[in-house]
FIGUMAR-829409 format. One record per residue (C-alpha): residue in one letter; residue number from 1; x, y negated, z. Coordinates in nm, 2 decimals, padded with zeros to 4 digits, always signed. Each point is the difference from the previous one (the first is absolute). Layout:
N
   gulo   paza        x        y        z
      A    NUM        X        Y        Z
...
***
This chain:
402
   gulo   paza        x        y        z
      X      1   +00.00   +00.00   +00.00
      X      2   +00.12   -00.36   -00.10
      X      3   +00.13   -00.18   +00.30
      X      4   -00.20   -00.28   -00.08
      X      5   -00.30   +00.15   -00.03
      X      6   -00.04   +00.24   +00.31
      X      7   +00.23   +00.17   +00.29
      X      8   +00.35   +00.19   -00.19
      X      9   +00.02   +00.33   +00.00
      X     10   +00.40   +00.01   +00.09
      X     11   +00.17   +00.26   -00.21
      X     12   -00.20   -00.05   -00.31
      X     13   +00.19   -00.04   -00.31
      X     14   -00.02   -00.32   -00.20
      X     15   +00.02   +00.01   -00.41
      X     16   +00.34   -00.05   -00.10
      X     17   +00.12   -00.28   -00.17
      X     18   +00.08   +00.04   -00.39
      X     19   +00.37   -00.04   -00.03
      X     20   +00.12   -00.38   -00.10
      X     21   +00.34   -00.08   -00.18
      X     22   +00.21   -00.16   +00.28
      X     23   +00.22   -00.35   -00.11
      X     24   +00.30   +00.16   +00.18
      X     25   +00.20   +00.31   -00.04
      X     26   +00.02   +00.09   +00.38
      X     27   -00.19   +00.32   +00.08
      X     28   -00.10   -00.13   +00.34
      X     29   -00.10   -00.33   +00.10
      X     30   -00.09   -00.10   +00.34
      X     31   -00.16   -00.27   +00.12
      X     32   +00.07   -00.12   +00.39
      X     33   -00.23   -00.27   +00.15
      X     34   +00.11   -00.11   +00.31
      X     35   -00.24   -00.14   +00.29
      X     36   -00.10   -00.42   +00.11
      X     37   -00.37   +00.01   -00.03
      X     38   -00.14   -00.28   -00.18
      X     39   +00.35   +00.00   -00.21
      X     40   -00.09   +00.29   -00.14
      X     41   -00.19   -00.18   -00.31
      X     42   +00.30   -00.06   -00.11
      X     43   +00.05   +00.39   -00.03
      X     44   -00.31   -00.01   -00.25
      X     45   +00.13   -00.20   -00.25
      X     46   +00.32   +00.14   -00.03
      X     47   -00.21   +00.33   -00.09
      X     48   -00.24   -00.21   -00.25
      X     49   +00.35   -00.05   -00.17
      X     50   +00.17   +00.35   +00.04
      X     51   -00.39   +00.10   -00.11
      X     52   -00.03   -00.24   -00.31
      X     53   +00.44   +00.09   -00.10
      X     54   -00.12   +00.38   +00.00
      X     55   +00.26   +00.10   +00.28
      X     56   -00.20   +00.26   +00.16
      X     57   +00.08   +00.11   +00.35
      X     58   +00.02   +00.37   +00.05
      X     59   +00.00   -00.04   +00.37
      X     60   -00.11   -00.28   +00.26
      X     61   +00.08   -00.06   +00.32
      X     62   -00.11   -00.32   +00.30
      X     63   +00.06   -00.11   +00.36
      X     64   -00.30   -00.18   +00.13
      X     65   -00.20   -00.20   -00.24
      X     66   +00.24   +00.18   -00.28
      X     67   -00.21   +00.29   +00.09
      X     68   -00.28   -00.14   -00.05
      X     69   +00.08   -00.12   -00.35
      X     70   +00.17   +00.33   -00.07
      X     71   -00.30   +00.21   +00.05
      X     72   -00.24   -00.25   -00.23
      X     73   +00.29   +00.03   -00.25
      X     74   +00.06   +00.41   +00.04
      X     75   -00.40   +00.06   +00.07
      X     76   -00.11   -00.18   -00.37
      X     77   +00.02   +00.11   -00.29
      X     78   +00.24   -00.26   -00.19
      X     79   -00.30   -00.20   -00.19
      X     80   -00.16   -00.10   +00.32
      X     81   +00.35   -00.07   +00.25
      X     82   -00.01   -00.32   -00.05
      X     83   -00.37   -00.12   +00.02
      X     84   +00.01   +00.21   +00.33
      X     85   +00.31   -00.17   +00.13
      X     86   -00.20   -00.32   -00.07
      X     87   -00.31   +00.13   +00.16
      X     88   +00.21   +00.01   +00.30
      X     89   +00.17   -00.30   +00.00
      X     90   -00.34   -00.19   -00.05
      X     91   -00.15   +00.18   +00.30
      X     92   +00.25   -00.08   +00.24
      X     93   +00.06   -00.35   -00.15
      X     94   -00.41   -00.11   +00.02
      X     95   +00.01   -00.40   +00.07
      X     96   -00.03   -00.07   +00.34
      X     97   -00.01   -00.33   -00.04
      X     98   -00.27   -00.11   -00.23
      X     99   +00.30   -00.12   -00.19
      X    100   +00.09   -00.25   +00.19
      X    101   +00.34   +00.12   +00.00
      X    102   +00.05   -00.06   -00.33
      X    103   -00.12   -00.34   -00.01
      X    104   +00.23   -00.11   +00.27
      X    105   +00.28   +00.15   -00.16
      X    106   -00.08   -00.19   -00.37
      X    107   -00.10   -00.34   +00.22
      X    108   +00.34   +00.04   +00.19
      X    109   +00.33   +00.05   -00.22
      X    110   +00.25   +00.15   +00.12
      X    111   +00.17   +00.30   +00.16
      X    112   -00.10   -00.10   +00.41
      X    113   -00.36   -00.03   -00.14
      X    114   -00.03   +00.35   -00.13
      X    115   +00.18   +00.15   +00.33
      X    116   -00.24   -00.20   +00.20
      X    117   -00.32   +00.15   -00.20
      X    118   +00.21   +00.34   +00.01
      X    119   +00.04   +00.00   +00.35
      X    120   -00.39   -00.13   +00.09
      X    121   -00.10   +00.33   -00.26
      X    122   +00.25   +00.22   +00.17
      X    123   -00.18   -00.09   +00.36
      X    124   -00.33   +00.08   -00.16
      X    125   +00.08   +00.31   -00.08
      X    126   +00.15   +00.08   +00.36
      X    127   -00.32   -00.11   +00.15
      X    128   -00.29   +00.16   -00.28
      X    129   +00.24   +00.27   -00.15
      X    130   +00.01   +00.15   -00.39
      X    131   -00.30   +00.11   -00.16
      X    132   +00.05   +00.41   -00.08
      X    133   +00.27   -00.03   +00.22
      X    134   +00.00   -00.09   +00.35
      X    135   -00.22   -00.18   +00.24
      X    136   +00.14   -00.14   +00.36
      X    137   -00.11   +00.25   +00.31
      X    138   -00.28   -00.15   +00.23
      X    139   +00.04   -00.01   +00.25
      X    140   +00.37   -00.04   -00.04
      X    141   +00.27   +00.25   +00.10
      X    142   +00.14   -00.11   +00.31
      X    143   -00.38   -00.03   +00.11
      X    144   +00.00   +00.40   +00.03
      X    145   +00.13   +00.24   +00.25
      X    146   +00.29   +00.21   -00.13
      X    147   -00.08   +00.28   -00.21
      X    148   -00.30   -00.11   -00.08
      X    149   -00.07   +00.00   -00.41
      X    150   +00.09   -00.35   -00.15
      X    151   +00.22   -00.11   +00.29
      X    152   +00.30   +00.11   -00.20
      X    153   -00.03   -00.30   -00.30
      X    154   -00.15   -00.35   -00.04
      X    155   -00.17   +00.11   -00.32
      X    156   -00.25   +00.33   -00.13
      X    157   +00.12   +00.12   -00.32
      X    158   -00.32   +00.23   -00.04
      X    159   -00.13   -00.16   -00.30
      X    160   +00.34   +00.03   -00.22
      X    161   -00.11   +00.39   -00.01
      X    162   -00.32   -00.04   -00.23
      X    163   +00.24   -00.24   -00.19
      X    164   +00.22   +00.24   -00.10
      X    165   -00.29   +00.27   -00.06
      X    166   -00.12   -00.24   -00.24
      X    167   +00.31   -00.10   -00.18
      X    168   +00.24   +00.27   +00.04
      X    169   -00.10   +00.37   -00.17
      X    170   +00.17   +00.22   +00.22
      X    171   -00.05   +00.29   -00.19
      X    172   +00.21   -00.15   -00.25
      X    173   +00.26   -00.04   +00.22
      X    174   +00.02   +00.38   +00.12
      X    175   -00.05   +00.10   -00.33
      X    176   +00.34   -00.10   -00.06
      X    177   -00.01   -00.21   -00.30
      X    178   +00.28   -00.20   +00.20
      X    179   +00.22   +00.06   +00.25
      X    180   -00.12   -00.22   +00.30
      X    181   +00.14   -00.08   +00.31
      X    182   -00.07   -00.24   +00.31
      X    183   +00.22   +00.00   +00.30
      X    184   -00.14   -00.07   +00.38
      X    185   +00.20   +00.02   +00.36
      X    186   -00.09   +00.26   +00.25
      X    187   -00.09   -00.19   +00.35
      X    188   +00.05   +00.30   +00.20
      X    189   +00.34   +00.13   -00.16
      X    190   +00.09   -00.32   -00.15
      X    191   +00.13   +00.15   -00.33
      X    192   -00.08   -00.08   -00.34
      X    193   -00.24   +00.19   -00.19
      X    194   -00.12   +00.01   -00.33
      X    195   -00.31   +00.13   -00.18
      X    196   +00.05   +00.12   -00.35
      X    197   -00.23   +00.19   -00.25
      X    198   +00.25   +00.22   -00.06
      X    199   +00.01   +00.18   +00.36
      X    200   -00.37   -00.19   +00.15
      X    201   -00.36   -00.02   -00.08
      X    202   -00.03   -00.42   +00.00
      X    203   -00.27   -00.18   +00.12
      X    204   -00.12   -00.36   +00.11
      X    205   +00.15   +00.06   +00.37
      X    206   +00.34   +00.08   -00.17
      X    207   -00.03   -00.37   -00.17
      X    208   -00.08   -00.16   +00.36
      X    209   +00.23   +00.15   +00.15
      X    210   +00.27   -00.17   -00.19
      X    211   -00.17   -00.33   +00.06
      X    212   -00.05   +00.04   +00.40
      X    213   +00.22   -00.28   +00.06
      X    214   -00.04   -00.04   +00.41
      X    215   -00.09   -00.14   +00.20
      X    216   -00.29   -00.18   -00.28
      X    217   -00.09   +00.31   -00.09
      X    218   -00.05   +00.35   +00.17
      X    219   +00.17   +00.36   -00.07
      X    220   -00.17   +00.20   -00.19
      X    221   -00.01   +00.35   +00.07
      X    222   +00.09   +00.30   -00.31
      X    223   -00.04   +00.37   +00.10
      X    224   +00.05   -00.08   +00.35
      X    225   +00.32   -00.26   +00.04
      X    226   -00.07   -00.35   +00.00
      X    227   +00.23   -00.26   -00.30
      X    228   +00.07   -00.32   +00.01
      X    229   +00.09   -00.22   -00.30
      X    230   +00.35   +00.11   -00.19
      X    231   +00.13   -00.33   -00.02
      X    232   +00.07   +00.06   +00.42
      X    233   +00.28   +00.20   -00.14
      X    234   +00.08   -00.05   -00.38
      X    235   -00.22   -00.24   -00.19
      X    236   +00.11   +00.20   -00.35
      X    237   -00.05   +00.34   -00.14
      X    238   +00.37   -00.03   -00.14
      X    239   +00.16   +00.20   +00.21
      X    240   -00.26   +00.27   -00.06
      X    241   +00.01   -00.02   -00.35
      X    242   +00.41   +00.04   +00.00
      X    243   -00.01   +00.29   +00.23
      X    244   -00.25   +00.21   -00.16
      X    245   +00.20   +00.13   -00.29
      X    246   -00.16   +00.05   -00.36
      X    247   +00.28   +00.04   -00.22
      X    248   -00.16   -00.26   -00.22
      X    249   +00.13   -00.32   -00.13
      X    250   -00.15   -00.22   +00.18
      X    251   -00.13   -00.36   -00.05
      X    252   -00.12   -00.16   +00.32
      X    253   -00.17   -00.36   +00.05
      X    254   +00.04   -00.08   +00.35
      X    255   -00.29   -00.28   +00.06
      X    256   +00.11   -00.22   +00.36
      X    257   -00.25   -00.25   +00.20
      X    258   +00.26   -00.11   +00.17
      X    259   +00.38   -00.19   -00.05
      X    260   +00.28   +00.16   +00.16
      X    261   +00.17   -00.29   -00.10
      X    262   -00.10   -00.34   +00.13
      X    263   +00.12   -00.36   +00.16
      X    264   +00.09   -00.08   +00.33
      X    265   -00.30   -00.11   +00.22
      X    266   -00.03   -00.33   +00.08
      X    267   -00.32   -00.02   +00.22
      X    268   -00.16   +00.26   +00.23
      X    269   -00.26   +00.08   -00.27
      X    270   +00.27   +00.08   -00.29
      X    271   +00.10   +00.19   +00.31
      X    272   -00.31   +00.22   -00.02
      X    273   -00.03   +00.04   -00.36
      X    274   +00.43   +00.11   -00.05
      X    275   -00.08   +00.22   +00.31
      X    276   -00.27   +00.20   -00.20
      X    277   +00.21   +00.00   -00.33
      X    278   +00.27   +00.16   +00.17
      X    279   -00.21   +00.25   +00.21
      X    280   -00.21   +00.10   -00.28
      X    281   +00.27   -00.01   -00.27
      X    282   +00.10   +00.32   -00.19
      X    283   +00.35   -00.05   -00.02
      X    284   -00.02   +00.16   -00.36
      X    285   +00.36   -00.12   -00.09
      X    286   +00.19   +00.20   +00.37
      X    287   -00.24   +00.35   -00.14
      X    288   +00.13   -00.08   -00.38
      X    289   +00.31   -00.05   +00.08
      X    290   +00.05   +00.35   +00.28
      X    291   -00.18   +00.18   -00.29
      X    292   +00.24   -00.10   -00.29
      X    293   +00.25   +00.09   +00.24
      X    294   -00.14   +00.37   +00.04
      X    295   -00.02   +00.05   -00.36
      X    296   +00.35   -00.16   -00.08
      X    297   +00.10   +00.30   +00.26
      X    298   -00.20   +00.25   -00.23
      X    299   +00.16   -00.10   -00.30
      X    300   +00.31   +00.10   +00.19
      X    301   -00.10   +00.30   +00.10
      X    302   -00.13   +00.12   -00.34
      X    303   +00.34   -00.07   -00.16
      X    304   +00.16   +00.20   +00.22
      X    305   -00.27   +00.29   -00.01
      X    306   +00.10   -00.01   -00.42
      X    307   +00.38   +00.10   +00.10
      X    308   -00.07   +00.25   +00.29
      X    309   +00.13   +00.32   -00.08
      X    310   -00.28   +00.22   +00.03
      X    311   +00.04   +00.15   +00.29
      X    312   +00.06   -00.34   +00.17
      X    313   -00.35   -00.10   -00.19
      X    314   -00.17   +00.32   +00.20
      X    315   +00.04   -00.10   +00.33
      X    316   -00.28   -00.09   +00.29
      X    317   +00.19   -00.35   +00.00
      X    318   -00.01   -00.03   -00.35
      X    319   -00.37   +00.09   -00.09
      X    320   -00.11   -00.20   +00.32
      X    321   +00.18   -00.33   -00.19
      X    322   -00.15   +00.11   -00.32
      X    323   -00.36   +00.02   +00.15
      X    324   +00.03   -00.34   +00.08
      X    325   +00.10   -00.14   -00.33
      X    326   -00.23   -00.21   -00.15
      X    327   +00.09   -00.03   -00.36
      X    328   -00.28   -00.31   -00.09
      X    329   +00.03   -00.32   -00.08
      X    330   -00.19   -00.31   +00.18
      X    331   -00.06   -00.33   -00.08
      X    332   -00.13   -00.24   +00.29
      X    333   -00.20   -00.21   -00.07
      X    334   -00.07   -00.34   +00.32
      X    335   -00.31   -00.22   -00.06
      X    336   +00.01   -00.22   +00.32
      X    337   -00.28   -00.29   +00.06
      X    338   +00.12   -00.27   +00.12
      X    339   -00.20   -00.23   +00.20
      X    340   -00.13   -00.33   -00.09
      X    341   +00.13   -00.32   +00.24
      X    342   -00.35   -00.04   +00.19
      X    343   -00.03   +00.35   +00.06
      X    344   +00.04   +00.02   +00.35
      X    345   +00.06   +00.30   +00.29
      X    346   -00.41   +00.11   -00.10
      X    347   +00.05   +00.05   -00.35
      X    348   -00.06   +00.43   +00.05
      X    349   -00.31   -00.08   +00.15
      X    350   -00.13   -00.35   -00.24
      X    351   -00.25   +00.20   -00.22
      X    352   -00.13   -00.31   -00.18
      X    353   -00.11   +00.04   -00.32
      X    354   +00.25   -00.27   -00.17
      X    355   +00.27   +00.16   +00.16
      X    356   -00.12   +00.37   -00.11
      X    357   +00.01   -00.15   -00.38
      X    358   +00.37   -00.16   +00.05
      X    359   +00.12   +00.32   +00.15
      X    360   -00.12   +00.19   -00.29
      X    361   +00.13   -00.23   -00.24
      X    362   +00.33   -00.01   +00.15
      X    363   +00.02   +00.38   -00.04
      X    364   -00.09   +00.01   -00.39
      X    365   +00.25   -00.30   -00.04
      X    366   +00.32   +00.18   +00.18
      X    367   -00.11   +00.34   -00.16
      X    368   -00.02   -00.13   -00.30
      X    369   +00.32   -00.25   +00.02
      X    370   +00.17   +00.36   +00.08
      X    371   -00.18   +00.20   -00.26
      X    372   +00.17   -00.17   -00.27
      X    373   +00.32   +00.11   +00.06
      X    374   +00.03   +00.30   -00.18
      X    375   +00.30   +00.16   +00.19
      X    376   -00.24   +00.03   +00.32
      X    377   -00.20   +00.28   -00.21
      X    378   +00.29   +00.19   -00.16
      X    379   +00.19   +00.27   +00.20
      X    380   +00.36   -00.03   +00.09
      X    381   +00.24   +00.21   -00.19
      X    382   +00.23   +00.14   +00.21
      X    383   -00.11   +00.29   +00.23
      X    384   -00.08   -00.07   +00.37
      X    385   -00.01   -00.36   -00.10
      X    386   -00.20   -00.24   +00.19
      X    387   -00.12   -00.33   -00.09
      X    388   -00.16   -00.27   +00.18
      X    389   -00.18   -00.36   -00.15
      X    390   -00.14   -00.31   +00.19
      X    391   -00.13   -00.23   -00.21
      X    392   -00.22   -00.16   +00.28
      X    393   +00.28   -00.08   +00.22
      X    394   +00.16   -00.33   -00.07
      X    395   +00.35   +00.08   +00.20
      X    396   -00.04   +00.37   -00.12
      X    397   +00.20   +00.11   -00.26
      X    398   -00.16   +00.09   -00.32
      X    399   +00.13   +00.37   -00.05
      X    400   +00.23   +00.23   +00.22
      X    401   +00.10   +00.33   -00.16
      X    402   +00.21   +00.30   +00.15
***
């Protein structure tokens, strides 16, 4: 049964998707969308570009609001992503305002008008919530005795459920038509987990449990453990991606909410915002850079392993090293928003519509600014080569190749 029509019936398999010429000659590409709430618009129109450039991902994977736009992406077929990433990002963006907002901003020029209209449509939100989303708790948290439901989280995320029943065809997803994979944190153990279609039957709670970010919003409990949102731990799927070894050349776009890079803070509020950059950060140049190391070491080891007398070639030690030879090639690919000069410490959480539309924008500008460089799509030529391209990053250089 369609998800938007009626309850799922988890397990089901979806019709599979007629194959489509891909613009690049990787034989895997992955798509990593890391978490920063109302950011993640930005995350939708770099896929309206990838979408429109025929670069087709063959496996998705998203931290937080990343998951959410990586199950409407993997639980669509590819004709109707898009208009249900915009269904989305209309819902949560509804005017709140009367669009009052907007006139303020057009009346006033200037940057410190728009962070002041920003920051009065951030506080709204705090106080009414997101439609399809969340709604604040009343009464309020610290109004309820401990252990009690609702005393864990200033805000009910109940209604982001039929949301994604509605949007996200989660038969598609466990059908497999792409690999998909969200990543949530453990509160008991504190370890990282992640839920993939490849090992795990997915459902809504596995989306909201990436996006659990406490204390606004409560764990949410999956086959009896209780996850909070990824980002607590690693706000990318990069690392998960790297580690789980396809032997495929590999093109990845790696899609960041947040600036590792930024200025020094000059006031107690650039304080708060540099503060979340660098907490929520995926620090996708320090995991490039260890795993071009790793494969620099396989490339080693493979020349060797060709002039190994056999015998030498036979043993335990040998095979172990050979196991772990991974003879693909990778390019990386960084798409990093960065933030306009009103957009203060609330910008995760400023779900305005005007914003929604320039985070969108910016997404299918920098995708397709990168896009049109053709050496991000073609494969590197020498074996266990990595390559890695920031085209978003104005300090950042251009290409790095190992």
């Amino acid at each position: 049964m369609n998800s938007r029509t009626g309850p799922k019936r988890r397990g089901a398999v979806a019709p599979p998707e007629k194959p489509k010429p891909n613009a690049t000659a990787f034989e895997s590409v992955a798509l990593l969308l890391q978490g920063g709430g109302a950011l993640g618009a930005y995350q939708a129109g770099v896929y309206e570009a990838l979408l429109e450039a025929e670069v087709e991902p063959t496996w998705i994977a998203g931290i937080s609001i990343g998951a959410i736009n990586s199950a409407i992406i993997a639980g669509n077929p590819r004709e109707t992503r898009v208009a249900r990433l915009r269904e989305f990002w209309e819902l949560v963006s509804q005017p709140h305002d009367g669009g009052w907002g907007s006139l303020w901003t057009d009346m006033l020029n200037g940057d410190a008008a728009r962070g002041w209209v920003n920051q009065l449509s951030a506080g709204q939100i705090m106080a009414k919530g997101v439609p399809g989303f969340f709604t604040p708790r009343a009464p309020p948290p610290f109004l309820r005795p401990a252990g009690v439901a609702g005393a864990t989280s200033w805000y009910d995320t109940s209604a982001l459920k039929p949301t994604l029943e509605r949007l996200v065809d989660f038969d598609r997803i466990n059908a497999k038509t792409m690999r998909f994979s969200v990543g949530a944190v453990n509160v008991r153990t504190g370890n990282f987990a992640y839920f993939d279609n490849e090992t795990d039957v997915i459902g809504p709670e596995h989306i909201m449990a990436s996006g659990a970010l406490p204390p606004a919003f409560d764990a949410v409990e999956i086959n009896g453990e209780f996850y909070w949102d990824g980002g607590l731990v690693s706000n990318t799927p990069l690392d998960w991606v790297l580690s789980s070894r396809s032997d495929l050349d590999t093109l990845i776009f790696q899609v960041d909410l947040w600036s590792a890079q930024g200025g020094l803070p000059r006031d107690l509020s650039e304080v708060a915002v540099r503060m979340k950059e660098v907490q929520f950060s995926s620090r996708t140049r320090a995991a490039t850079d260890s795993f071009k190391q790793i494969q620099r070491l396989r490339a080693a080891f493979n020349e060797l392993l060709a002039q190994m007398p056999p015998e030498l070639a036979a043993t335990p030690q040998a095979r172990l090293l050979a196991e772990a030879s991974d003879p693909a090639v990778y390019n990386i690919v960084q798409l990093v928003y960065r933030s306009a000069t009103y957009e203060g410490q609330s910008k995760d959480y400023e779900f305005s519509r005007r914003t929604m539309e320039e985070h969108w924008a910016a997404g299918r500008r920098d995708a397709l600014l990168t896009l049109v460089h053709p050496e991000v799509l073609t494969p590197p030529t020498a074996a266990h080569s990595v390559q890695t391209f920031d085209f978003t990053t104005p300090s950042a250089s251009s290409t790095a190749k190992d």
